[in-house]
gemmi code that builds the backbone of each chain (N, CA, C; Angstrom):
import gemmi

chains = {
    "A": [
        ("UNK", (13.660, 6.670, 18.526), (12.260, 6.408, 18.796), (11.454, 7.672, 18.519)),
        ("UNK", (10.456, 7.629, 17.646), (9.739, 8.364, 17.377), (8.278, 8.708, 17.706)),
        ("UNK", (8.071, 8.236, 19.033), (6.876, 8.084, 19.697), (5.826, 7.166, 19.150)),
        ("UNK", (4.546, 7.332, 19.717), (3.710, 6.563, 19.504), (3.100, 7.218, 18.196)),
        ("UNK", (2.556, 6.069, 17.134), (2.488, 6.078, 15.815), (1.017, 5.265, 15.219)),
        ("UNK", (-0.020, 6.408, 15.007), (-0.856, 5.866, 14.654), (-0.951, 5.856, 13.545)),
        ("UNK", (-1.579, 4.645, 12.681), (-2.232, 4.336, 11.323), (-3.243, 4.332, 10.595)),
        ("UNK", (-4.239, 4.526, 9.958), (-4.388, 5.945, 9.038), (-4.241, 7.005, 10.378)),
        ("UNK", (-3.970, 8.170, 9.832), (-4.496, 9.815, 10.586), (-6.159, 9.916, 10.234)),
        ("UNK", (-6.283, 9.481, 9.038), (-8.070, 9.936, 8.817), (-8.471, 8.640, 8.152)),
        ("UNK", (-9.624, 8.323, 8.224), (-10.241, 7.166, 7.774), (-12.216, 7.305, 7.490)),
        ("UNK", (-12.272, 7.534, 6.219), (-13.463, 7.712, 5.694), (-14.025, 6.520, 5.579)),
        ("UNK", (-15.052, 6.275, 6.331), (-15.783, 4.814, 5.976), (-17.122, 4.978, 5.498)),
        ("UNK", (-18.052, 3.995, 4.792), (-19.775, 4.150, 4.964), (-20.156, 3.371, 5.726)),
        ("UNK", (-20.907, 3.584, 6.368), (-21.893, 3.034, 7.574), (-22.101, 1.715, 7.510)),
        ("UNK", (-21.822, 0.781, 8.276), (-21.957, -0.442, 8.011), (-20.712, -1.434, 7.558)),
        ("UNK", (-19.623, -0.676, 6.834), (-18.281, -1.324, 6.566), (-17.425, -1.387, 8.318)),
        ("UNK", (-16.203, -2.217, 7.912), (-15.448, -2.665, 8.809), (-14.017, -1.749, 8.634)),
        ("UNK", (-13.949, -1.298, 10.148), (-12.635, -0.574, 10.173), (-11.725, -1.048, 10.934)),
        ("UNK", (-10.366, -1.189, 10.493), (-9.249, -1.656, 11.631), (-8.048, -0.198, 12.119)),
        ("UNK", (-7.249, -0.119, 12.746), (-6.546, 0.867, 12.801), (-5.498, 0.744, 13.596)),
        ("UNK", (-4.175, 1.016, 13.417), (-3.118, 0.078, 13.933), (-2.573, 1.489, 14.511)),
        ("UNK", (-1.743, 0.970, 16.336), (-0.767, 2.054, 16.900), (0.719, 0.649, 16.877)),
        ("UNK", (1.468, 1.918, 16.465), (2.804, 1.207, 17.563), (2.911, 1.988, 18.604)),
        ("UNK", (3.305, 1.200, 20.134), (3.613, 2.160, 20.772), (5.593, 2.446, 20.676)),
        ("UNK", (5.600, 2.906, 21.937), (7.282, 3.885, 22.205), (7.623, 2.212, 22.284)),
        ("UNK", (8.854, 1.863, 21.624), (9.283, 0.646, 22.041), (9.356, 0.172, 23.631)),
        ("UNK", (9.282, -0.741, 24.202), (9.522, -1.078, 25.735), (8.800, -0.680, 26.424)),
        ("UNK", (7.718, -0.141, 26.190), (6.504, 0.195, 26.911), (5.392, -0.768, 26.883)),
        ("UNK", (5.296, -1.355, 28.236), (4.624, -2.280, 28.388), (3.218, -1.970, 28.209)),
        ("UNK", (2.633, -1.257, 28.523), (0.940, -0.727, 28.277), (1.117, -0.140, 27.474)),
        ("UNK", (-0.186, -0.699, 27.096), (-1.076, 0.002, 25.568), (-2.484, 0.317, 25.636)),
        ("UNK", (-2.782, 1.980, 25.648), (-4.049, 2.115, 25.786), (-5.005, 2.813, 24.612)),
        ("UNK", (-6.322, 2.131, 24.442), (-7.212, 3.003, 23.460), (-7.919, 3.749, 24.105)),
        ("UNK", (-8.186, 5.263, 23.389), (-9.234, 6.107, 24.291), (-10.061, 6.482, 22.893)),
        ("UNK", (-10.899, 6.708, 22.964), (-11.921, 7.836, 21.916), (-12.329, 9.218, 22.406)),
        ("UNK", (-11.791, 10.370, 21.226), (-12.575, 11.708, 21.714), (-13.131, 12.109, 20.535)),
        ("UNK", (-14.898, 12.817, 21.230), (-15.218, 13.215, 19.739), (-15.168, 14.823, 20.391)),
        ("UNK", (-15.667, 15.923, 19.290), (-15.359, 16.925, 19.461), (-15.930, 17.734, 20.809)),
        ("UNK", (-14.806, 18.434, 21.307), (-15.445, 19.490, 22.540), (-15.364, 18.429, 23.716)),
        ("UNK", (-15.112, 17.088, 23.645), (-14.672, 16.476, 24.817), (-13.552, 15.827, 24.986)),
        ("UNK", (-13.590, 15.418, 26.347), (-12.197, 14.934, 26.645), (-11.713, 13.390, 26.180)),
        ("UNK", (-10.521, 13.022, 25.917), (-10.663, 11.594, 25.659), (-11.276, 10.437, 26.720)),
        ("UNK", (-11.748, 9.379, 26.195), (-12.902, 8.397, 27.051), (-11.417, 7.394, 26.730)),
        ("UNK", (-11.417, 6.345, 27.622), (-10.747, 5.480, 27.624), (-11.816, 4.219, 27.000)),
        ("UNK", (-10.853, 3.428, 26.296), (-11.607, 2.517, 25.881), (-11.011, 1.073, 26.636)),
        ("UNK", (-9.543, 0.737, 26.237), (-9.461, -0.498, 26.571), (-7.450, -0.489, 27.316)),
        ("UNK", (-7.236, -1.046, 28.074), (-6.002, -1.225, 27.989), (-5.226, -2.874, 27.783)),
        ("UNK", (-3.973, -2.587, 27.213), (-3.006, -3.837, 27.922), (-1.459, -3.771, 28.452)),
        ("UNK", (-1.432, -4.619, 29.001), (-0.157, -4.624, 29.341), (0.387, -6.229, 28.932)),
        ("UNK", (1.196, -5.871, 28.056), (2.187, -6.991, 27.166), (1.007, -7.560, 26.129)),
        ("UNK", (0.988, -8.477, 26.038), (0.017, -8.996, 25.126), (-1.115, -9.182, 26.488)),
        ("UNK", (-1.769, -8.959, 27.161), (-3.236, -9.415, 27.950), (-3.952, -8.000, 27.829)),
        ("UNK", (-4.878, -8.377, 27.439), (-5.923, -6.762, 27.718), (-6.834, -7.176, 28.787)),
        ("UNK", (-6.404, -6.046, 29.993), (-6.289, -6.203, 31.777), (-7.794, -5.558, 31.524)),
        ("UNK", (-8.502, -4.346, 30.762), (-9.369, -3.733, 30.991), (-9.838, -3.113, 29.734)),
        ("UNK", (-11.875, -3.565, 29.723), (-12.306, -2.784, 28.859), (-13.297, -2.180, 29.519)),
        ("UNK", (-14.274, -0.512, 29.067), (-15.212, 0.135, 29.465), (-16.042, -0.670, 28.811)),
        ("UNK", (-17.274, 0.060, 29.621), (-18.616, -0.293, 28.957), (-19.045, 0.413, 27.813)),
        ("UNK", (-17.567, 1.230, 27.364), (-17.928, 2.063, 25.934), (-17.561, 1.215, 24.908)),
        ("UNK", (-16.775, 0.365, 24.897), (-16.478, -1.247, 24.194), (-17.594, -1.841, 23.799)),
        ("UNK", (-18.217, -1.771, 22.667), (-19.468, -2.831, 22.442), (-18.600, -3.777, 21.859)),
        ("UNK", (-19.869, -4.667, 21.558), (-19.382, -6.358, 20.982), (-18.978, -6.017, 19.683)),
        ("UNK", (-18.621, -4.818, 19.108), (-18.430, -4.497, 17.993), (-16.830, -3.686, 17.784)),
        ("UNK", (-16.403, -3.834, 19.001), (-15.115, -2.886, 18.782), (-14.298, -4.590, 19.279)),
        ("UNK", (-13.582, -4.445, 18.892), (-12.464, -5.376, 19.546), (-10.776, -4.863, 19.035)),
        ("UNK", (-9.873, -4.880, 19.956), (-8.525, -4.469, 20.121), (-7.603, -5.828, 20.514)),
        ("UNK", (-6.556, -6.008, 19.835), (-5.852, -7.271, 20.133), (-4.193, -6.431, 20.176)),
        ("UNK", (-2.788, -6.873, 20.582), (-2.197, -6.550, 21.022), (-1.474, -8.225, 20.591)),
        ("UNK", (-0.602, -8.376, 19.871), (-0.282, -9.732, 19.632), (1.336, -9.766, 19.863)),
        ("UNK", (1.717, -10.487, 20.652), (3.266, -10.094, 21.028), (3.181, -9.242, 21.918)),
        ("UNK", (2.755, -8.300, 22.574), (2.460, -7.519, 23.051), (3.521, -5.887, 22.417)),
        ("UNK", (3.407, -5.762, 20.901), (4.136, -5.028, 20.102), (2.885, -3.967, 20.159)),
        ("UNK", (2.571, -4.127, 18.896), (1.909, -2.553, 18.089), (0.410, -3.975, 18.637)),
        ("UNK", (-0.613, -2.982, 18.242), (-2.292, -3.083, 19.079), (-2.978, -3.017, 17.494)),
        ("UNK", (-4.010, -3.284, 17.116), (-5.075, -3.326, 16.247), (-6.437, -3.145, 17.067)),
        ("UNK", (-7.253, -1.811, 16.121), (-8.465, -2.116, 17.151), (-9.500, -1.440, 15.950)),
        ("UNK", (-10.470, -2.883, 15.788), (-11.176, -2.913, 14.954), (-12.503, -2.988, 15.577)),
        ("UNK", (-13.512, -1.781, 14.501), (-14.394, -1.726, 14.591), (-16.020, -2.576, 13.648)),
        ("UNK", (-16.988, -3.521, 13.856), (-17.270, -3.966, 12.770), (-18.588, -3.150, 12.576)),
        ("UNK", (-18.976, -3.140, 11.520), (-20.422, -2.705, 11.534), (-20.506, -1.168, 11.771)),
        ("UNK", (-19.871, -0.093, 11.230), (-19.343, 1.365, 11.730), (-20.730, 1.770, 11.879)),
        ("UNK", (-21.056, 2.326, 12.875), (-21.872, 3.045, 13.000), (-21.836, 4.894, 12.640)),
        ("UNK", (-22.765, 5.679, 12.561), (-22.463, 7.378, 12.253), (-21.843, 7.811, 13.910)),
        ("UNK", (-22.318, 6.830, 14.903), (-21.495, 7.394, 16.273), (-20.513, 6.692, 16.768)),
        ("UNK", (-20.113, 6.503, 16.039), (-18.388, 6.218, 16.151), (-17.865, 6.579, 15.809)),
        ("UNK", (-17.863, 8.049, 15.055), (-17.109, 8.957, 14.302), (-16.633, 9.697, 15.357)),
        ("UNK", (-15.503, 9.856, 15.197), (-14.448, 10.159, 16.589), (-12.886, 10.263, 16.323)),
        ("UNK", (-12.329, 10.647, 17.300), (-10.837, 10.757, 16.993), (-10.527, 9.400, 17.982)),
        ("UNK", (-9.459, 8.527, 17.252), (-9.597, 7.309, 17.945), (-7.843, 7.273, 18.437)),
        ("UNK", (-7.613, 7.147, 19.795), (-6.248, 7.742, 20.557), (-5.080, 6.547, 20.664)),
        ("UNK", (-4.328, 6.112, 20.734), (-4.129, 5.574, 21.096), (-2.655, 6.261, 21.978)),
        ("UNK", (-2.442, 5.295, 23.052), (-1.284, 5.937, 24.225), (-0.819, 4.734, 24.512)),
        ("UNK", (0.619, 5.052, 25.365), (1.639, 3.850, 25.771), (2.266, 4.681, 26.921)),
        ("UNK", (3.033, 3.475, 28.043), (3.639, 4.102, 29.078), (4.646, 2.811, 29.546)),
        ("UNK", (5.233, 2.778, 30.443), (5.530, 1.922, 31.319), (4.689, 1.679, 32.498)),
        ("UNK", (4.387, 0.894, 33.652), (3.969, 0.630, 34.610), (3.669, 2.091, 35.635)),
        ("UNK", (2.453, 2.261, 35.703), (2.787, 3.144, 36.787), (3.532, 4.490, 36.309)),
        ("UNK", (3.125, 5.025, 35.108), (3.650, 6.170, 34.526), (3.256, 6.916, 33.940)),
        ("UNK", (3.690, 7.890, 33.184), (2.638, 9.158, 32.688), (2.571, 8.408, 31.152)),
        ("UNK", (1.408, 8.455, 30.450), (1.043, 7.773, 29.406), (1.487, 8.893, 27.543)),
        ("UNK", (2.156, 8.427, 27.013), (1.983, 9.141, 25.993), (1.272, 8.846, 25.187)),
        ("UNK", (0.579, 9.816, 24.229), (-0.258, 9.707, 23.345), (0.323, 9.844, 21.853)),
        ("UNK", (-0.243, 9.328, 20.759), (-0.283, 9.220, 19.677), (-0.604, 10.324, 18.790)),
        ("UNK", (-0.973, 10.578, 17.483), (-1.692, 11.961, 16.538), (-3.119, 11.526, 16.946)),
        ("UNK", (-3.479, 10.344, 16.703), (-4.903, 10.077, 16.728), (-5.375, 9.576, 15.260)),
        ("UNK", (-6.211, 8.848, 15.150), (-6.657, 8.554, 13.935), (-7.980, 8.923, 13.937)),
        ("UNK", (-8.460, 10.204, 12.966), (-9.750, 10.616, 12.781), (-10.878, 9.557, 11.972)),
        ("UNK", (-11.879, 9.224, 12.595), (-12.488, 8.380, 11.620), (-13.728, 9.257, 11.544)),
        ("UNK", (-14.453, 8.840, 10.267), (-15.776, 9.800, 9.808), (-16.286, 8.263, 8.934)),
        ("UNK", (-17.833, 8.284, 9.590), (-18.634, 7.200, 9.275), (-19.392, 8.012, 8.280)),
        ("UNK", (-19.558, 8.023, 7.071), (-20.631, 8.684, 6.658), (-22.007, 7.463, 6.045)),
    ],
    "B": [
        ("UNK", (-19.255, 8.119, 41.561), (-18.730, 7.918, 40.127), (-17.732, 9.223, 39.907)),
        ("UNK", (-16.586, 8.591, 39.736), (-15.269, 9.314, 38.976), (-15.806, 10.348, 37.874)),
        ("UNK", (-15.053, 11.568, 38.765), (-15.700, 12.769, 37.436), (-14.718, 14.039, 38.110)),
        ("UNK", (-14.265, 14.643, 36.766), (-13.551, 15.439, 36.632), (-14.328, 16.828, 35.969)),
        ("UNK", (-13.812, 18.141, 36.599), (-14.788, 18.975, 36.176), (-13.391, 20.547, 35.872)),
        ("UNK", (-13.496, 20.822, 34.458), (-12.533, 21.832, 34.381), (-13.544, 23.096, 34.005)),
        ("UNK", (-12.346, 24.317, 34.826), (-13.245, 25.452, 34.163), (-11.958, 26.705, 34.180)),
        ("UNK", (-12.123, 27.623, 33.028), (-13.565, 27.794, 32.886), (-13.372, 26.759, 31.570)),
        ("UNK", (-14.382, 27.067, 30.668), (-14.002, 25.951, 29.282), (-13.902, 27.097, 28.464)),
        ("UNK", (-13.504, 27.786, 28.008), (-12.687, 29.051, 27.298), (-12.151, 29.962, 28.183)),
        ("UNK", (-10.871, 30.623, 27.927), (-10.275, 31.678, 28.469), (-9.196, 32.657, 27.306)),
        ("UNK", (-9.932, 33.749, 26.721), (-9.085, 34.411, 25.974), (-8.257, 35.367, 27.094)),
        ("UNK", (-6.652, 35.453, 26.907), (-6.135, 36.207, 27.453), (-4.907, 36.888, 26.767)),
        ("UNK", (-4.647, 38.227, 27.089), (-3.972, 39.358, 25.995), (-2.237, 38.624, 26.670)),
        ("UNK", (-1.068, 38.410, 25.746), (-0.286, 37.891, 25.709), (0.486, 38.621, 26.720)),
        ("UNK", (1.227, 37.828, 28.068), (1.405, 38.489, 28.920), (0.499, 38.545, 30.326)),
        ("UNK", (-0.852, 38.048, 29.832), (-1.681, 38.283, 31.018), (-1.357, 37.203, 31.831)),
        ("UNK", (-1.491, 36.690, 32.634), (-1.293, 35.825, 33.518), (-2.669, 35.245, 33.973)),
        ("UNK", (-2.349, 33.480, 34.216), (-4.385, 33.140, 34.648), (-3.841, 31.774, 35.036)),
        ("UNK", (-4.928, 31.327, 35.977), (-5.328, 30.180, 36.119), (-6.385, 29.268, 35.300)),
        ("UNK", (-5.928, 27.934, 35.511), (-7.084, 26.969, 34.889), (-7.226, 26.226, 35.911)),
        ("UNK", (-8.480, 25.809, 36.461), (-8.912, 24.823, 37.546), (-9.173, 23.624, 37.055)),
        ("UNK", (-9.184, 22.547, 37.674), (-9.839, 20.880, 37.546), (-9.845, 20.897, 38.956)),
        ("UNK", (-11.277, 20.774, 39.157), (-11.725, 19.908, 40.801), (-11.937, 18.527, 40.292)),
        ("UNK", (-11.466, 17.334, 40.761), (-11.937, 15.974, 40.973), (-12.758, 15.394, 42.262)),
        ("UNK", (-13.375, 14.483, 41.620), (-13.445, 13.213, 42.487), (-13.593, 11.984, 41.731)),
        ("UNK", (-12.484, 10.629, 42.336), (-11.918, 10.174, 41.959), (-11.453, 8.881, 42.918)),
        ("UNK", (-12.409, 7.944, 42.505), (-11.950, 7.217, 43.980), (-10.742, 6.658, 43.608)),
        ("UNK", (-9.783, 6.619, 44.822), (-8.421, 5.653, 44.326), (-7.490, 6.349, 43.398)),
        ("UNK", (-7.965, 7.591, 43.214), (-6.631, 8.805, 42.870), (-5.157, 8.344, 43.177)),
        ("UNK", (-4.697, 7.757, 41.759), (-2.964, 7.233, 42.299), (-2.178, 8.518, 41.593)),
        ("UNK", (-3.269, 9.585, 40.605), (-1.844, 10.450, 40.615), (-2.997, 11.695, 39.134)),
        ("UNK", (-2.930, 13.101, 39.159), (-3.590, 13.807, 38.611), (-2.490, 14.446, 37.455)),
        ("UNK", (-2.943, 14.740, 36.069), (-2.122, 14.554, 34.835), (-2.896, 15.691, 34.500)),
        ("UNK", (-2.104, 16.753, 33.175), (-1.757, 17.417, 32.965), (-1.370, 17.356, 31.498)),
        ("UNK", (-2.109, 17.606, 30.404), (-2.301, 17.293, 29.099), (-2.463, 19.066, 28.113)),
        ("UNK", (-1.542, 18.535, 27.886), (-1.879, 19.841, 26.205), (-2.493, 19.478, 24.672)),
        ("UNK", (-3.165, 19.834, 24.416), (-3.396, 18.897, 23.283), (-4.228, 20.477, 21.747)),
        ("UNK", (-2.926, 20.409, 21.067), (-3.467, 21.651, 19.788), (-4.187, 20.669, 18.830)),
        ("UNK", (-5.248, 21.588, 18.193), (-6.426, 20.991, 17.246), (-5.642, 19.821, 16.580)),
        ("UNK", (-6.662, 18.837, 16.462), (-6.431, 17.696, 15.338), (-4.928, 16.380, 15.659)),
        ("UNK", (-4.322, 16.849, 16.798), (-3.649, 16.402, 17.295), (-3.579, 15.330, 18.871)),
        ("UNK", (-2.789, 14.590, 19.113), (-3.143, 13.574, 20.289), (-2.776, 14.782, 21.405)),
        ("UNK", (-2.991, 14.266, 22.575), (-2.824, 15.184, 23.599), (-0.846, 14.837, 23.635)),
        ("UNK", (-0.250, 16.132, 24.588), (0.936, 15.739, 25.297), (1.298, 16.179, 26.525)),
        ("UNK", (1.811, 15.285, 26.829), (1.961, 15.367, 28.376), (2.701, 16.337, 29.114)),
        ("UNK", (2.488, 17.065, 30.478), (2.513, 17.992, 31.002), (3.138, 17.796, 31.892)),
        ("UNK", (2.733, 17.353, 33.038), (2.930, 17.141, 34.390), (1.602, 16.204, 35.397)),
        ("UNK", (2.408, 15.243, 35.990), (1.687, 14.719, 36.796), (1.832, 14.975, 38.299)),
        ("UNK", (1.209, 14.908, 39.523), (0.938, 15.087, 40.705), (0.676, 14.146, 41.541)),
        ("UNK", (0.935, 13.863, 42.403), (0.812, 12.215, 43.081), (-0.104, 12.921, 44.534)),
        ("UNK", (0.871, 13.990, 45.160), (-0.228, 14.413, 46.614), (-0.114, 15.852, 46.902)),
        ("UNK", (-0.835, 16.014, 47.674), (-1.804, 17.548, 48.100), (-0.133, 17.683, 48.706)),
        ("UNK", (-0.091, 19.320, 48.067), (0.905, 20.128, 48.252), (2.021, 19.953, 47.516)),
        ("UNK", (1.883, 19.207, 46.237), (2.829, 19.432, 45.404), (2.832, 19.921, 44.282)),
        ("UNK", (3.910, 20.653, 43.737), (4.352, 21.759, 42.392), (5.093, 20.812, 41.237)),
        ("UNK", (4.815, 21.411, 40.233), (5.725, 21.319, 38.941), (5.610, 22.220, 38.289)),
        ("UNK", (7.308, 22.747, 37.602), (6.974, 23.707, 36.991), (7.952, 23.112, 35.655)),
        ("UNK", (6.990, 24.093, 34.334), (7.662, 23.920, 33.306), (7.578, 25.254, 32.269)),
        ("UNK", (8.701, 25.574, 32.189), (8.442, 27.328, 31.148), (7.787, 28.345, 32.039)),
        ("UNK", (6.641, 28.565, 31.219), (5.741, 29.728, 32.214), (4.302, 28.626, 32.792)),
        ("UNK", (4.342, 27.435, 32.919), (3.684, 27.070, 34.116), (3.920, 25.869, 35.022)),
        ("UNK", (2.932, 26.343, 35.469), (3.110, 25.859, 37.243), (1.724, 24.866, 37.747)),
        ("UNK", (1.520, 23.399, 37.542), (0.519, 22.806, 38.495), (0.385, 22.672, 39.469)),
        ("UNK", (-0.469, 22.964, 40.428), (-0.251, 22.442, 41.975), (-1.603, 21.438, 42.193)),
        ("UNK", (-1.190, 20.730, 43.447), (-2.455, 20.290, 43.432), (-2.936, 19.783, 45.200)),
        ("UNK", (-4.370, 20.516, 45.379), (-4.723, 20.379, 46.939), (-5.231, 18.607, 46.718)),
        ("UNK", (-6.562, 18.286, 47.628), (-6.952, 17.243, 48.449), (-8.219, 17.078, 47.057)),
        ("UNK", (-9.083, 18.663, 46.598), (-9.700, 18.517, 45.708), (-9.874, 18.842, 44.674)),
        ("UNK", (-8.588, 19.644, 44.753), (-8.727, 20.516, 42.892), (-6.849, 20.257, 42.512)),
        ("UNK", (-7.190, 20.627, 41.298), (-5.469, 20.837, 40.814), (-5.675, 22.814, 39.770)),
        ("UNK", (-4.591, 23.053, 40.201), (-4.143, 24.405, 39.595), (-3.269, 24.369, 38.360)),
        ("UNK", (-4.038, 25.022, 37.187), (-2.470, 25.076, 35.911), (-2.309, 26.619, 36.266)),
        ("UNK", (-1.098, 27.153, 36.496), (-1.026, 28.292, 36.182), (-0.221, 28.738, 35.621)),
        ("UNK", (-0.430, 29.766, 34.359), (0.498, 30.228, 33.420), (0.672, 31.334, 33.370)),
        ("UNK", (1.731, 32.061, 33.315), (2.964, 33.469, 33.935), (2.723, 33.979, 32.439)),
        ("UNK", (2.514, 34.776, 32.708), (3.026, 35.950, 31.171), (2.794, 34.833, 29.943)),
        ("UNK", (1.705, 34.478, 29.806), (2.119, 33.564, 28.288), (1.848, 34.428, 26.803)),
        ("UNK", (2.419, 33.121, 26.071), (2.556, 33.398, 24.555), (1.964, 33.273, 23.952)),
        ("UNK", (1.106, 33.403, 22.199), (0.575, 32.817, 21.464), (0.835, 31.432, 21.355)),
        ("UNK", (1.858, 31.252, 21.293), (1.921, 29.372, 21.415), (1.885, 28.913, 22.334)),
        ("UNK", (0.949, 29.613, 23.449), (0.777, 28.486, 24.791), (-0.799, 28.365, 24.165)),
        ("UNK", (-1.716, 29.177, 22.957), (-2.970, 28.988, 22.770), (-2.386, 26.911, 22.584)),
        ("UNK", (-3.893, 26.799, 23.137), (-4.017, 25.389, 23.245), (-5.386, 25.158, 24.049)),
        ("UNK", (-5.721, 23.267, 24.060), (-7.043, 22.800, 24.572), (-5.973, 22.087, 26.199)),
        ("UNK", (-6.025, 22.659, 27.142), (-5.399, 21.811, 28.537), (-6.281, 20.822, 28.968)),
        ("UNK", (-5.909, 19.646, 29.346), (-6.502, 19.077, 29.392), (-6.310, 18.349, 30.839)),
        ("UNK", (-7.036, 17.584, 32.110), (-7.165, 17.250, 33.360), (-7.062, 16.054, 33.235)),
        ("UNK", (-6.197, 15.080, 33.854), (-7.098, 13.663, 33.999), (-6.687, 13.656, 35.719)),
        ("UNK", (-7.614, 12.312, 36.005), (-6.718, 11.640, 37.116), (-6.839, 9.944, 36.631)),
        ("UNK", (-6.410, 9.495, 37.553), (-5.831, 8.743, 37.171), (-6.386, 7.554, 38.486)),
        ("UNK", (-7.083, 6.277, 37.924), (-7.874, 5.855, 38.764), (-7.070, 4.413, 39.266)),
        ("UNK", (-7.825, 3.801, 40.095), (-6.876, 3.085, 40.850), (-6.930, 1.709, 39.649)),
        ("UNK", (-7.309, 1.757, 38.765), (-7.710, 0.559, 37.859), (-6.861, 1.274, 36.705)),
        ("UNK", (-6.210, 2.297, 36.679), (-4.703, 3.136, 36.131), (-5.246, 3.376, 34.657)),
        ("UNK", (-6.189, 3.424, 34.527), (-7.030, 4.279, 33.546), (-6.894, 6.143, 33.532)),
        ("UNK", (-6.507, 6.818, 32.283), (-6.946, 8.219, 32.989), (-8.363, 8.672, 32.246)),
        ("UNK", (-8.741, 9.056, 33.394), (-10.468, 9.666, 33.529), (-10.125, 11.240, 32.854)),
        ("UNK", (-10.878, 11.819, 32.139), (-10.406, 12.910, 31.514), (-11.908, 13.752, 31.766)),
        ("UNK", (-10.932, 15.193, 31.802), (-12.364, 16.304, 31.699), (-12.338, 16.905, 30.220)),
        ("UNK", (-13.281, 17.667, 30.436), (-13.344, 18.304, 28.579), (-12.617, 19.249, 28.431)),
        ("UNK", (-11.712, 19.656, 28.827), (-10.563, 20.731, 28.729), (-10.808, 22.482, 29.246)),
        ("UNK", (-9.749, 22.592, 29.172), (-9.859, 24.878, 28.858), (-9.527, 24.570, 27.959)),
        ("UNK", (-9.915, 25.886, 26.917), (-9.248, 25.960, 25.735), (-9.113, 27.412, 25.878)),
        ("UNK", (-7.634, 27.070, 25.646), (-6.478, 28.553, 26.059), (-6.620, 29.593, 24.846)),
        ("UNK", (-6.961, 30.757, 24.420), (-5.940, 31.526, 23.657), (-5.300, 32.725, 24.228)),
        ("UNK", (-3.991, 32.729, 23.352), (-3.659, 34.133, 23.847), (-3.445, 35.061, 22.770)),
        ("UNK", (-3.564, 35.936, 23.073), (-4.127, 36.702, 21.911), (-2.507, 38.183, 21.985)),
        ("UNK", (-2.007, 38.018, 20.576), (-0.645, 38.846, 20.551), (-1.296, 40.210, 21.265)),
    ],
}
model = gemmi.Model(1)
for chain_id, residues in chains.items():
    chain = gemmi.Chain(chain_id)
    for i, (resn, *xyz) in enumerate(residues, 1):
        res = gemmi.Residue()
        res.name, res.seqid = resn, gemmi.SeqId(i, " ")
        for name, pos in zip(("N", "CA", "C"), xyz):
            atom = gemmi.Atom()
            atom.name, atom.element = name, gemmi.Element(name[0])
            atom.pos, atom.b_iso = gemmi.Position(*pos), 0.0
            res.add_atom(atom)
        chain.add_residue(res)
    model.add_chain(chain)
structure = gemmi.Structure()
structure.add_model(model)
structure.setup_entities()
């Protein structure tokens, strides 16, 4: 097992296109979480699940981000309509129940 | 409202020096305070977590502790490769971690 594995590392979009971006997590790890950090801050949590149900999203989730988790395997979390502030390092992490969460490289996205 | 506050937010120190990094929280429903390293361009990795006031972990040259309102990183004689961004969370009763904006460590040979 090679930890948690995000897809692209960097992702150049123009403003207005649609981005998707895939984690696997650590096999057998039931939660799956998205966070966003942009520079000089800490990561923001975005959404979690555990198995295939996503238990929790922030109010940093617009109607424009959506994350699915199918099987409750690897997560997709697509953005539509990119905005220039959504350019961010986009996290993704996995754990078991009640455990310390590991994190991913991150996938850099840049809206230009 | 859940908020985590680290300081200082830079600390250059000559290799060998010895220092603390603080995170005071508040945090309603605190099930457990985390402990993140995370070098440029990279995801964070995990450190050490803390569940209650008066407990230690140690790993290499550091040491977290953590009271009722703050948590302690402290690092012994470090290296150039302890330079890094540390990073605070806790960890809320809805098992989200709440994150602060880090120290960012160097140590300087």
């Amino acid at each position: 097992d090679t930890g948690v594995s995000q897809d692209p590392r960097h992702k150049i979009t123009k403003r207005g296109q649609n981005v998707t971006f895939r984690c696997d997590p650590i096999s057998e790890h039931n939660r799956l979480y998205w966070y966003r950090q942009t520079l000089g801050q800490g990561p923001e949590f975005l959404t979690y699940f555990q198995n295939e149900a996503q238990l929790e999203k922030s109010r940093l989730l617009s109607d424009r981000f959506s994350a699915e988790r199918p099987k409750g395997s690897f997560s997709t979390l697509e953005i539509q309509r990119t905005e220039q502030g959504d350019s961010a390092m986009y996290l993704c992490a996995s754990s078991f129940v009640n455990t310390e969460a590991f994190f991913g490289q991150g996938t850099r996205l840049t809206v230009v | 409202e859940d908020q985590v506050t680290q300081s200082p937010e830079a600390l250059r120190l000559q290799e060998g020096e010895s220092s603390s990094l603080n995170c005071s929280y508040t945090v309603s429903g605190l099930r457990g305070l985390f402990w993140y390293r995370q070098d440029p361009g990279k995801g964070p990795e995990f450190l050490f977590t803390l569940y209650s006031a008066g407990e230690e972990k140690e790993k290499e040259r550091l040491k977290a502790t953590l009271t009722k309102k703050e948590s302690f990183l402290h690092i012994t004689a470090p290296k150039p490769e302890d330079s890094a961004t540390y990073l605070c969370a806790g960890q809320t009763g809805a098992n989200n971690l709440f994150f602060g904006t880090g120290t960012r460590l160097t140590v300087i040979p």
